[in-house]
C-alpha positions as CSV (number, residue, x, y, z in Angstrom):
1,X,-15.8,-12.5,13.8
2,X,-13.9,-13.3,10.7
3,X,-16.5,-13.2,8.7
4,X,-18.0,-9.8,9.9
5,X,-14.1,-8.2,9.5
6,X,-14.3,-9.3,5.7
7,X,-17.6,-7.8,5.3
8,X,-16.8,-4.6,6.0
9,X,-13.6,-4.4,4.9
10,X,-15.3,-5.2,1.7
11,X,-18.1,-2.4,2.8
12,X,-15.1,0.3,3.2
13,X,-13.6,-0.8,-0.1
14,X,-16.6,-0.2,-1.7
15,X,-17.5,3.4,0.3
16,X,-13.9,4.4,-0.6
17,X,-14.1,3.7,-4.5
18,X,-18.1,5.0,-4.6
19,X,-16.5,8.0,-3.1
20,X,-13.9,8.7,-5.3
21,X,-16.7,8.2,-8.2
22,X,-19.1,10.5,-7.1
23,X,-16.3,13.1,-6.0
24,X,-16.0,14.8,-9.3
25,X,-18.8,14.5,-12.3
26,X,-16.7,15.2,-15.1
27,X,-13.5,13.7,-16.3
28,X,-10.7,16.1,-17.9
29,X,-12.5,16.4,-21.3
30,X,-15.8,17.2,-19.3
31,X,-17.4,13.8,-20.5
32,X,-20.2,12.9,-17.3
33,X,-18.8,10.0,-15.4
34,X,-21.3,9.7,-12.8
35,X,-21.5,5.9,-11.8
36,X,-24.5,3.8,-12.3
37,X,-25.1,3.1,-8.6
38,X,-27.3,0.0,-9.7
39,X,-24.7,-1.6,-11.5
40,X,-22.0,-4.3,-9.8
41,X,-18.2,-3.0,-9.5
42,X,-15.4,-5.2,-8.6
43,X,-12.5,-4.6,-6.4
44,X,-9.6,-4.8,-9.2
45,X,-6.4,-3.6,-7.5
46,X,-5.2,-3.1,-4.1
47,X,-2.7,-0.4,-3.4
48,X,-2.5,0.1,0.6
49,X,1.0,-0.2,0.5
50,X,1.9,0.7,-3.1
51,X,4.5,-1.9,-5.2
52,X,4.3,-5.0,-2.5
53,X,2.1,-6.9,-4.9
54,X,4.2,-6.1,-8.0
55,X,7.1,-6.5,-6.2
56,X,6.2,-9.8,-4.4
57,X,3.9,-11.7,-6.4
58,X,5.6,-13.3,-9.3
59,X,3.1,-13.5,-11.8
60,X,0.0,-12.2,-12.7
61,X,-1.9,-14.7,-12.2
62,X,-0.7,-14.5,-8.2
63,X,-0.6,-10.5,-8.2
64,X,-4.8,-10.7,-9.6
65,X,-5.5,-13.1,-6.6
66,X,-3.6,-11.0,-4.4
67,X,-5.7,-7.9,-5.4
68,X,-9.1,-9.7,-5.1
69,X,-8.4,-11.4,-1.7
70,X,-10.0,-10.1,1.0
71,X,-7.1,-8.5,3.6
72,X,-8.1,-10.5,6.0
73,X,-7.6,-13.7,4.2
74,X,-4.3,-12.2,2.4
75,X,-1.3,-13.0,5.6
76,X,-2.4,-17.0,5.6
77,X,-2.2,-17.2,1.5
78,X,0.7,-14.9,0.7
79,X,2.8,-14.7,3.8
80,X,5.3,-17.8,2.7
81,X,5.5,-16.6,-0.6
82,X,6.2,-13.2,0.3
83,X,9.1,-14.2,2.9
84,X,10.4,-16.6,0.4
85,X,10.8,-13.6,-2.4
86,X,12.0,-11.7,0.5
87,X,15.0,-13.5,0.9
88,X,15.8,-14.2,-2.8
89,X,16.0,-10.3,-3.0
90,X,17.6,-9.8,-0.2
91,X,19.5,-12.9,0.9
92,X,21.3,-11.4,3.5
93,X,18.1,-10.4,5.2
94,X,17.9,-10.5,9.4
95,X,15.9,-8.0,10.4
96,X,14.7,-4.6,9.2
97,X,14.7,-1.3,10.9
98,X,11.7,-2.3,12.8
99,X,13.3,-5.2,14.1
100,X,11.4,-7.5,12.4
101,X,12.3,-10.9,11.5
102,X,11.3,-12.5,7.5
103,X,8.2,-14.2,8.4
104,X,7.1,-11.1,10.6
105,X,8.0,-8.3,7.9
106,X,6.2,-10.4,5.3
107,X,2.9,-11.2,7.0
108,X,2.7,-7.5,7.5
109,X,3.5,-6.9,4.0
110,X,1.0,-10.1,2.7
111,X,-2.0,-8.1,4.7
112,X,-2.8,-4.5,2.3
113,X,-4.4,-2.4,4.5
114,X,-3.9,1.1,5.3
115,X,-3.5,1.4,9.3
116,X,-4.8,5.1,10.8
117,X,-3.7,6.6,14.0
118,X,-6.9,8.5,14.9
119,X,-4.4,10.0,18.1
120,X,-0.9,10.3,16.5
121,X,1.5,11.2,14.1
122,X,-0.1,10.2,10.6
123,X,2.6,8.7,8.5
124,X,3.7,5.9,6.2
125,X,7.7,6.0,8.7
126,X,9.4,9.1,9.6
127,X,12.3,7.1,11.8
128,X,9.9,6.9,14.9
129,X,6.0,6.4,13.6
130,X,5.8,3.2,11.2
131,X,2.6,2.6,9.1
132,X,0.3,5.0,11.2
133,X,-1.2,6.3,7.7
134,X,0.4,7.8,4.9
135,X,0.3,11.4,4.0
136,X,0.8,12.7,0.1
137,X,4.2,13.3,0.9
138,X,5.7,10.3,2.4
139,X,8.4,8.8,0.2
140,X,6.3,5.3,0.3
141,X,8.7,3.5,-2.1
142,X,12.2,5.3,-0.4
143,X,10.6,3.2,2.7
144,X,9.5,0.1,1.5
145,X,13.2,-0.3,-0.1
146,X,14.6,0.7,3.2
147,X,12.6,-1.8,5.2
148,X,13.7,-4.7,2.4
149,X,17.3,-3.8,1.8
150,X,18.4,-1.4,5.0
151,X,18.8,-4.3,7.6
152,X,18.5,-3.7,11.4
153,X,19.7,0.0,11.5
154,X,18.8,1.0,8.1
155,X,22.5,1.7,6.5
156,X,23.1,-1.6,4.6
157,X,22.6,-1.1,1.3
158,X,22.7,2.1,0.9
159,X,21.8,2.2,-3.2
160,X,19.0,0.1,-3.0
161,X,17.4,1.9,0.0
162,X,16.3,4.8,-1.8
163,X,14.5,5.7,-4.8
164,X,15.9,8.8,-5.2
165,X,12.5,10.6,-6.0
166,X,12.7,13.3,-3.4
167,X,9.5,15.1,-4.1
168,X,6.1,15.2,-6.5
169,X,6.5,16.4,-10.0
170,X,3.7,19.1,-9.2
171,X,2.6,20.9,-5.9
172,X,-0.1,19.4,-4.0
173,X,-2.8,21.2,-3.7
174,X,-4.1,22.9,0.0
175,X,-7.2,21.7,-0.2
176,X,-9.2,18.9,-1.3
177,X,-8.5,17.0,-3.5
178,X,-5.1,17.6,-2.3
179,X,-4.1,16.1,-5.3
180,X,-1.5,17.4,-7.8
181,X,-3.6,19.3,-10.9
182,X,-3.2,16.5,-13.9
183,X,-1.0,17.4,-16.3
């Protein structure tokens, strides 16, 4: 069972980034950047929950690993190191505003996937839905520090629990790409 969740966590890593290749055939300076669909690719970075890795992996030799390990193989090789950096950042650390304990919060964190609710609220936490998705304009970051520095109701802390980056730099747009229009 294992072994099938790997492959196709693999299978949807690799849909999602052929996806994003073939979604647009020109770059910005209209240079063709179809992708050679016979040649090999290789998962290089991870980014489900965006700064975990950077933030708890040390090194770069750790934060590579991190992004080339299977998910499902990512709570039993990180987890300890995670709760460990945990508590050097935040010594004072109990429980977050999910009620989880250290070694709970960081095998959450040590595992990068993206959880969906197909039925609810899609959201990255807005006080009552926690890592049901993540929408372009949840304040990701503003959340992770909460969940680090905020402790069991979320007000300890209070200047390292925000980022202070309240909004995009450019509208999103209404329809896909969604995406802000590069600069």
């Amino acid at each position: 069972m294992q072994q099938l969740q790997k492959w196709l966590s693999l299978a949807m890593s690799l849909t999602i980034v052929l996806v994003s290749f073939t979604s647009c055939e020109k770059d910005n300076d209209g240079a063709d950047i179809t992708p050679d669909l016979m040649a090999t690719y290789f998962l290089q970075d991870q980014t489900a929950r965006p700064a975990i890795n950077t933030v708890f992996n040390t090194s770069d030799a750790t934060k590579n690993q991190f992004n080339v390990t299977v998910p499902g193989d990512q709570g039993s090789m990180f987890a300890t190191a995670f709760k460990n950096r945990l508590m050097a950042l935040n010594p004072g650390y109990t429980t977050n505003a999910l009620g989880l304990d250290a070694a709970t919060f960081t095998n959450v964190l040590a595992t990068d996937v993206l959880n969906v609710s197909t039925t609810g609220t899609t959201t990255f936490f807005d006080g009552t839905n926690v890592l049901t998705g993540r929408n372009l304009t949840d304040d990701v970051i503003s959340v992770e520090l909460l969940l680090i520095f905020g402790g069991p109701d979320g007000t300890a802390n209070p200047t390292l629990t925000d980022d202070h980056v309240d909004a995009n730099d450019k509208a999103y747009l209404s329809t896909f790409p969604y995406l802000a229009t590069p600069h």
